[in-house]
C-alpha positions as CSV (number, residue, x, y, z in Angstrom):
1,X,103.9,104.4,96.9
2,X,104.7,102.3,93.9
3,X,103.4,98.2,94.7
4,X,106.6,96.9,92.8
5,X,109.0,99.7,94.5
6,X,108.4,100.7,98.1
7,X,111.2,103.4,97.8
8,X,109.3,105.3,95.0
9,X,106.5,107.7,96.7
10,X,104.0,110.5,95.3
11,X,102.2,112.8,96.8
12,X,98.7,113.6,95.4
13,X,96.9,116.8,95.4
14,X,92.9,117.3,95.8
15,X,91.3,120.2,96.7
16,X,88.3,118.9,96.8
17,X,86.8,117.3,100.4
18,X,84.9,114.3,100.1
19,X,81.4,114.6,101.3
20,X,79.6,111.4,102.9
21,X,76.7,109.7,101.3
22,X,73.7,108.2,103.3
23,X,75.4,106.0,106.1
24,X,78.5,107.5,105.5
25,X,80.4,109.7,107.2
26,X,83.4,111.3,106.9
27,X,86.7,111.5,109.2
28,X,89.3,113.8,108.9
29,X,93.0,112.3,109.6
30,X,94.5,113.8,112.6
31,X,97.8,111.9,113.8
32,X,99.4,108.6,112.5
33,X,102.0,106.7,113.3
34,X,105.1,105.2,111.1
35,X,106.7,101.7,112.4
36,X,107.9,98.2,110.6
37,X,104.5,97.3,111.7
38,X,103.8,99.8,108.6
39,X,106.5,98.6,106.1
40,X,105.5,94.7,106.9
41,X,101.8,95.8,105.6
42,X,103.6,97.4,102.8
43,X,105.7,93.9,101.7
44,X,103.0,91.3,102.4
45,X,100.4,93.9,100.4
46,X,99.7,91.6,97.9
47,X,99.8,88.0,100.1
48,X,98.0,89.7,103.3
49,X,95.5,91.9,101.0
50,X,96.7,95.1,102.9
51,X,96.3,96.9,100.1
52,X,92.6,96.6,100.0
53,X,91.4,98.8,102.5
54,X,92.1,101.8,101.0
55,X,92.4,101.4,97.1
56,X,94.5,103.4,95.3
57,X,92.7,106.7,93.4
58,X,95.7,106.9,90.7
59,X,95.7,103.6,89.7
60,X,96.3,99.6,90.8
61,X,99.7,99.8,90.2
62,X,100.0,102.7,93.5
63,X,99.4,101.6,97.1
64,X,98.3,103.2,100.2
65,X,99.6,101.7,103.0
66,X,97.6,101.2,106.4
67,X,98.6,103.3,109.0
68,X,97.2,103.3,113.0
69,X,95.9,106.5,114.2
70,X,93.5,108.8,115.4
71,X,90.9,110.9,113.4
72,X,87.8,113.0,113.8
73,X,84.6,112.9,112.4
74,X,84.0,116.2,110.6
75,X,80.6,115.7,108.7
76,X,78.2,112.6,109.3
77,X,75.0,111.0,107.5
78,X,75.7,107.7,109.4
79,X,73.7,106.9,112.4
80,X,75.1,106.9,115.7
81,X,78.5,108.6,114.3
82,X,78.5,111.3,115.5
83,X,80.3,115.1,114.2
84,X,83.4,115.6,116.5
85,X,83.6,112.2,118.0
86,X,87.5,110.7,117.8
87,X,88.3,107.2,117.0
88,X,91.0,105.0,116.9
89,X,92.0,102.6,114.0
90,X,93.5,101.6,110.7
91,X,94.0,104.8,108.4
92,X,95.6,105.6,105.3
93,X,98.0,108.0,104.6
94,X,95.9,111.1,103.2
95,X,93.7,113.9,104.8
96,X,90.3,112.6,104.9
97,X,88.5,108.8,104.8
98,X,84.8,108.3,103.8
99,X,83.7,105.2,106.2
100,X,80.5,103.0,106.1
101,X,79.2,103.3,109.5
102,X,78.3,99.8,110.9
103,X,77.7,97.8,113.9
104,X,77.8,100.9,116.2
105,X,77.6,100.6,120.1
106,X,79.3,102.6,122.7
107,X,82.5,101.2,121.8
108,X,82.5,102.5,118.0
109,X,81.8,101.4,114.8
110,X,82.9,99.1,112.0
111,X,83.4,100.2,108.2
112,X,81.2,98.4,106.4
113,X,81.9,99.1,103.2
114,X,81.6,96.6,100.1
115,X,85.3,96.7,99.4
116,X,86.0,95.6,103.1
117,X,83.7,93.2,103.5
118,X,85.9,90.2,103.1
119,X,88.9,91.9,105.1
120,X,89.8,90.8,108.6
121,X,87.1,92.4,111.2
122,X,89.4,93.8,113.4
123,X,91.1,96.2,110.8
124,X,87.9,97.5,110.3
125,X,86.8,98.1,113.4
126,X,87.2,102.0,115.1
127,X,87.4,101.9,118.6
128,X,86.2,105.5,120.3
129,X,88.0,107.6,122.5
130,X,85.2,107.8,125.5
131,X,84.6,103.7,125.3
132,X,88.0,102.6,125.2
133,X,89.6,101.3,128.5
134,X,92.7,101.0,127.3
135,X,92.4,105.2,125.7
136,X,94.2,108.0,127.5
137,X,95.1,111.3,126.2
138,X,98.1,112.0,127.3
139,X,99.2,108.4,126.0
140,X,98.0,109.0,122.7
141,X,101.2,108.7,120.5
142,X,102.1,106.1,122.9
143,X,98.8,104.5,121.5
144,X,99.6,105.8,117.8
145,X,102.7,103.9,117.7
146,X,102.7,100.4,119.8
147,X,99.2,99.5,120.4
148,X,98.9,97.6,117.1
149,X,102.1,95.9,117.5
150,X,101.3,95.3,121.2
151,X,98.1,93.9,120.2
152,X,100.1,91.4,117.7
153,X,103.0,90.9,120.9
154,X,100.0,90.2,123.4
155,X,98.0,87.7,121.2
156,X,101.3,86.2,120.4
157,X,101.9,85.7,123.8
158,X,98.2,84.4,124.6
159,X,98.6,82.0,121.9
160,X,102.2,80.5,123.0
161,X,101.0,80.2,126.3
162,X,97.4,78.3,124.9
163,X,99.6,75.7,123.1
164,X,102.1,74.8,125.8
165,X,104.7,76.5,124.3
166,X,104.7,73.5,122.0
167,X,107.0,71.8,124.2
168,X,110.0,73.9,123.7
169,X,112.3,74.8,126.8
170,X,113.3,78.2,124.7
171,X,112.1,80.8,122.6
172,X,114.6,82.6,120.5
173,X,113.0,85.8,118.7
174,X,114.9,87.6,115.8
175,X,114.8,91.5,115.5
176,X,114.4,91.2,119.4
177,X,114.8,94.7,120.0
178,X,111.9,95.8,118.1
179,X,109.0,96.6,119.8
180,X,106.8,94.3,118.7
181,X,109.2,91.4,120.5
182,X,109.8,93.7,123.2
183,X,106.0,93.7,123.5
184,X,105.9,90.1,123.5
185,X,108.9,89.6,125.8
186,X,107.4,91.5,128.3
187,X,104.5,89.3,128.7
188,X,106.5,86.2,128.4
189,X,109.5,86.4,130.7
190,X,109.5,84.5,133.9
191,X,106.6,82.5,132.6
192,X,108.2,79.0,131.1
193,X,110.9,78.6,128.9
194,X,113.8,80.8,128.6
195,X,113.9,83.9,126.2
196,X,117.0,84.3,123.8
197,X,116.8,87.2,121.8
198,X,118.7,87.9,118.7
199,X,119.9,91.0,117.5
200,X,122.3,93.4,115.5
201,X,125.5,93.9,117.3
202,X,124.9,97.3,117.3
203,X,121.3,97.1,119.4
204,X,122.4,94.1,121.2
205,X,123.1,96.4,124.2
206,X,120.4,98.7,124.2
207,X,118.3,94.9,124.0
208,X,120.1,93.6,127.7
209,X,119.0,96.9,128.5
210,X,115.6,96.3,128.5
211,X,115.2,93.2,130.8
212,X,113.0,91.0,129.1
213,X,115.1,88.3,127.6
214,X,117.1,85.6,129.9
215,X,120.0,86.1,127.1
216,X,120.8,88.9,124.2
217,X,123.2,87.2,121.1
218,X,124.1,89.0,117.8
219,X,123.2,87.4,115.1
220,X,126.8,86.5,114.8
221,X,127.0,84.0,117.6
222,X,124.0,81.6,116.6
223,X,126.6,78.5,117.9
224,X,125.6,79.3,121.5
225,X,122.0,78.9,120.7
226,X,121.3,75.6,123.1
227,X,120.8,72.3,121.4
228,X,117.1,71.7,123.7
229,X,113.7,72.3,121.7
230,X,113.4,75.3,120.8
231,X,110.5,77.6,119.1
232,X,111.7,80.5,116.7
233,X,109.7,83.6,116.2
234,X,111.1,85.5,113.4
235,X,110.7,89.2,113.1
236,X,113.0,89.5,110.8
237,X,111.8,88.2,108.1
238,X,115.5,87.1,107.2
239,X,115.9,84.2,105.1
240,X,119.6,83.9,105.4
241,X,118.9,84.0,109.4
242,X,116.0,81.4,108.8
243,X,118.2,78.8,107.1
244,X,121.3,79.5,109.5
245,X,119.1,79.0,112.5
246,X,117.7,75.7,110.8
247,X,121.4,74.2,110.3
248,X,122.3,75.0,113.8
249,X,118.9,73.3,115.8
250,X,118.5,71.0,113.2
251,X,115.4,68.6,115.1
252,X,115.6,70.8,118.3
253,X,113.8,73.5,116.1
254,X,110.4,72.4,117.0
255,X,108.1,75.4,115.2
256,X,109.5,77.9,113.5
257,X,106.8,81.1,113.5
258,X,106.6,84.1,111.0
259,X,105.6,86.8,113.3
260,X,106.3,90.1,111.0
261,X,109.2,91.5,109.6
262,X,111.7,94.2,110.2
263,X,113.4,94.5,107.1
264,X,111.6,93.8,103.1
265,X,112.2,90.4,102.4
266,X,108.7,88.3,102.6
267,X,109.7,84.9,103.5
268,X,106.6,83.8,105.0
269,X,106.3,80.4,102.7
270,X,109.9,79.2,103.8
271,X,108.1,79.4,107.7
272,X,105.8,76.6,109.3
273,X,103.7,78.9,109.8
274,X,102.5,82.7,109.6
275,X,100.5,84.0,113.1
276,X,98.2,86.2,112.4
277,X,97.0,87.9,115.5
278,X,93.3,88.5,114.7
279,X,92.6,84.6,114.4
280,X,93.6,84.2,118.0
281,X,91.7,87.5,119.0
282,X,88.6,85.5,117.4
283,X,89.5,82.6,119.0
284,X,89.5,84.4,122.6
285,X,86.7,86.6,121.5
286,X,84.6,83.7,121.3
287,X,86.3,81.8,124.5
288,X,86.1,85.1,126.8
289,X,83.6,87.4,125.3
290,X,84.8,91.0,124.0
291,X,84.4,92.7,126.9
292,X,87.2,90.3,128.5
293,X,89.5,90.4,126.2
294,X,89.4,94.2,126.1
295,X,90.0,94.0,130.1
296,X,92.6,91.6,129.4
297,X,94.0,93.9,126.8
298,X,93.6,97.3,128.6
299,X,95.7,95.8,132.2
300,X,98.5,94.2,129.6
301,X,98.6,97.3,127.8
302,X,99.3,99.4,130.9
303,X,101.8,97.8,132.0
304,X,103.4,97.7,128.8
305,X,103.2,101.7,128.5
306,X,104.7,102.2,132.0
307,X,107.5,100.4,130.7
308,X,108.0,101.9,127.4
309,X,107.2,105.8,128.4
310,X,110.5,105.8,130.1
311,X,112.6,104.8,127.6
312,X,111.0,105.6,124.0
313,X,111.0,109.2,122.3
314,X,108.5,110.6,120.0
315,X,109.2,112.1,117.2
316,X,106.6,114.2,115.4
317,X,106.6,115.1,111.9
318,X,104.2,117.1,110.1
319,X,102.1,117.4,106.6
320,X,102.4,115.2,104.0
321,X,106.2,115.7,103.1
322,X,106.3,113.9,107.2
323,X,104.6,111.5,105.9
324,X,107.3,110.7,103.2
325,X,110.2,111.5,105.7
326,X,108.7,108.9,108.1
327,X,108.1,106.1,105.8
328,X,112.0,106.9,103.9
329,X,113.1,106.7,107.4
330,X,111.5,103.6,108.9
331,X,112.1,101.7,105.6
332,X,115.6,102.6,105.6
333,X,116.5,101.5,109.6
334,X,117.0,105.0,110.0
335,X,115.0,104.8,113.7
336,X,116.6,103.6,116.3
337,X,114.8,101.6,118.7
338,X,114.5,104.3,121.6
339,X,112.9,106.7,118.4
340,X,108.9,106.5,117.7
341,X,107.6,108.4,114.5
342,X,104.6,109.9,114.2
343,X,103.0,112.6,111.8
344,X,100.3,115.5,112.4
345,X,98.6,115.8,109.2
């Protein structure tokens, strides 16, 4: 997709299959998955450096943006990556991906390679199917589709609960029928202050629905927002919400967190601050050790997918013009929140 114009998408042909190098190896794209997750990687390309990991081959001024899925290893000349082993992780949205094989252990492997160096660890990290407690196969587009943003919703959690909830007495969260606030919601409720989610009128029932939030407004009725301390966590990523909620708390407001956003309007600066969920998994990683945190992570996690198997559909495209139909979709608010999109390349 065009950088400067997420609506304009190309599809490039290459008959030609990539063969690894020495401590390469090469995995061949099987399902991904198409969320806001994918679109706020999209927006914040250039801030966030999303576009990095997988550079562009027609030029700077195209994108590819990360997606979450599984692929398999087809041909190998790394060691300990092994032909026909499936991973989990961050993929882009083509057929095959040459990976620098790094770090491996029975949990998977790292990419290594020089133009991921700098990039945040855990994007580059590929979690294997047979060392994974939180992995199971029937769950895998359940996996696909909300374990990134569950990831972001737990850490989110972890780290509101670390700092005391900065004192607040409430936690408002925009865009809260998303599933990454869902996600977070669900960790949250019944554990301090109360839970006010905002919404579109038009999602604000299908949101009471899901039981998570002491009280569902529309975005319409910010007056009855209470006056007591209160920390915002916008998903959104609406400035026009932003500065309304700011005139209505005034001093109450006591943080006010970028989380992601659910529409394409990067107002991250205008925020006290931007959480980035891989600084607080590096913070517990160090506090707990990784193979506590991946407990920690697997129990959350199943809960969370009892929950959200009963109510969420998958949809599954196919092919590259899926690919397109998903991403035109997603970016558009054409999924409703009960929908899930993913693609079988």
């Amino acid at each position: 997709m065009a950088r400067d114009d997420l609506g304009k998408t190309t599809l490039v042909s290459d008959d030609d299959t990539p063969s690894p190098g020495p401590g390469e190896a090469l995995l061949r794209v099987d399902r991904v998955g198409m969320t806001a997750n994918n679109v706020t990687y999209a927006v914040l390309g250039e801030a966030m450096r999303y576009w990095q990991f997988f550079p562009s081959p027609i030029g700077a001024e195209w994108g590819l943006p990360p997606l979450w899925g599984f692929a398999d290893v087809v041909a190998s000349r790394a060691p300990g990556v092994l032909e026909g082993q499936r991973f989990y992780g961050y993929l882009p949205p083509s057929s095959h991906l040459i990976v620098r094989g790094g770090r491996v252990d029975d949990t998977g492997f790292h990419d290594v390679s020089p133009h991921r160096a700098d990039l945040p660890s855990p994007y580059n990290s590929y979690r294997i199917t047979t060392g994974d407690p939180a992995y199971r196969h029937d769950q895998e587009d359940l996996l696909i589709l909300l374990r990134p943003l569950f990831f972001t919703s737990f850490m989110l959690a972890d780290y509101l609960i670390d700092n005391a909830f900065f004192g607040a007495s409430s936690l408002v969260v925009s865009s809260a029928s998303s599933k990454t606030a869902y996600g977070a919601a669900l960790s949250l409720y019944g554990r301090g202050p109360q839970l006010i989610g905002l919404t579109s009128a038009g999602n604000a029932g299908f949101t009471r629905s899901l039981g998570c939030y002491d009280t569902v407004l529309p975005y319409s009725d910010l007056e009855s927002l209470p006056p007591s301390p209160v920390v915002y966590l916008d998903l959104s990523g609406s400035p026009d919400l932003r500065r309304a909620l700011r005139d209505r708390l005034g001093a109450s407001l006591v943080r006010d967190i970028a989380v992601g956003l659910t529409g394409q309007t990067s107002n991250i600066d205008t925020a006290d601050e931007l959480f980035f969920a891989p600084v607080q998994m590096s913070k517990r990683r160090r506090e707990w050790g990784r193979d506590e945190l991946d407990r920690r992570f697997a129990a959350a996690w199943r809960g969370f997918a009892g929950e959200v198997s009963g109510w969420l559909h998958v949809s599954v495209g196919s092919g590259p013009a899926g690919l397109v139909d998903a991403w035109s979709d997603v970016r558009a608010g054409r999924v409703p929140p009960s929908v899930g999109r993913v693609v079988k390349l």
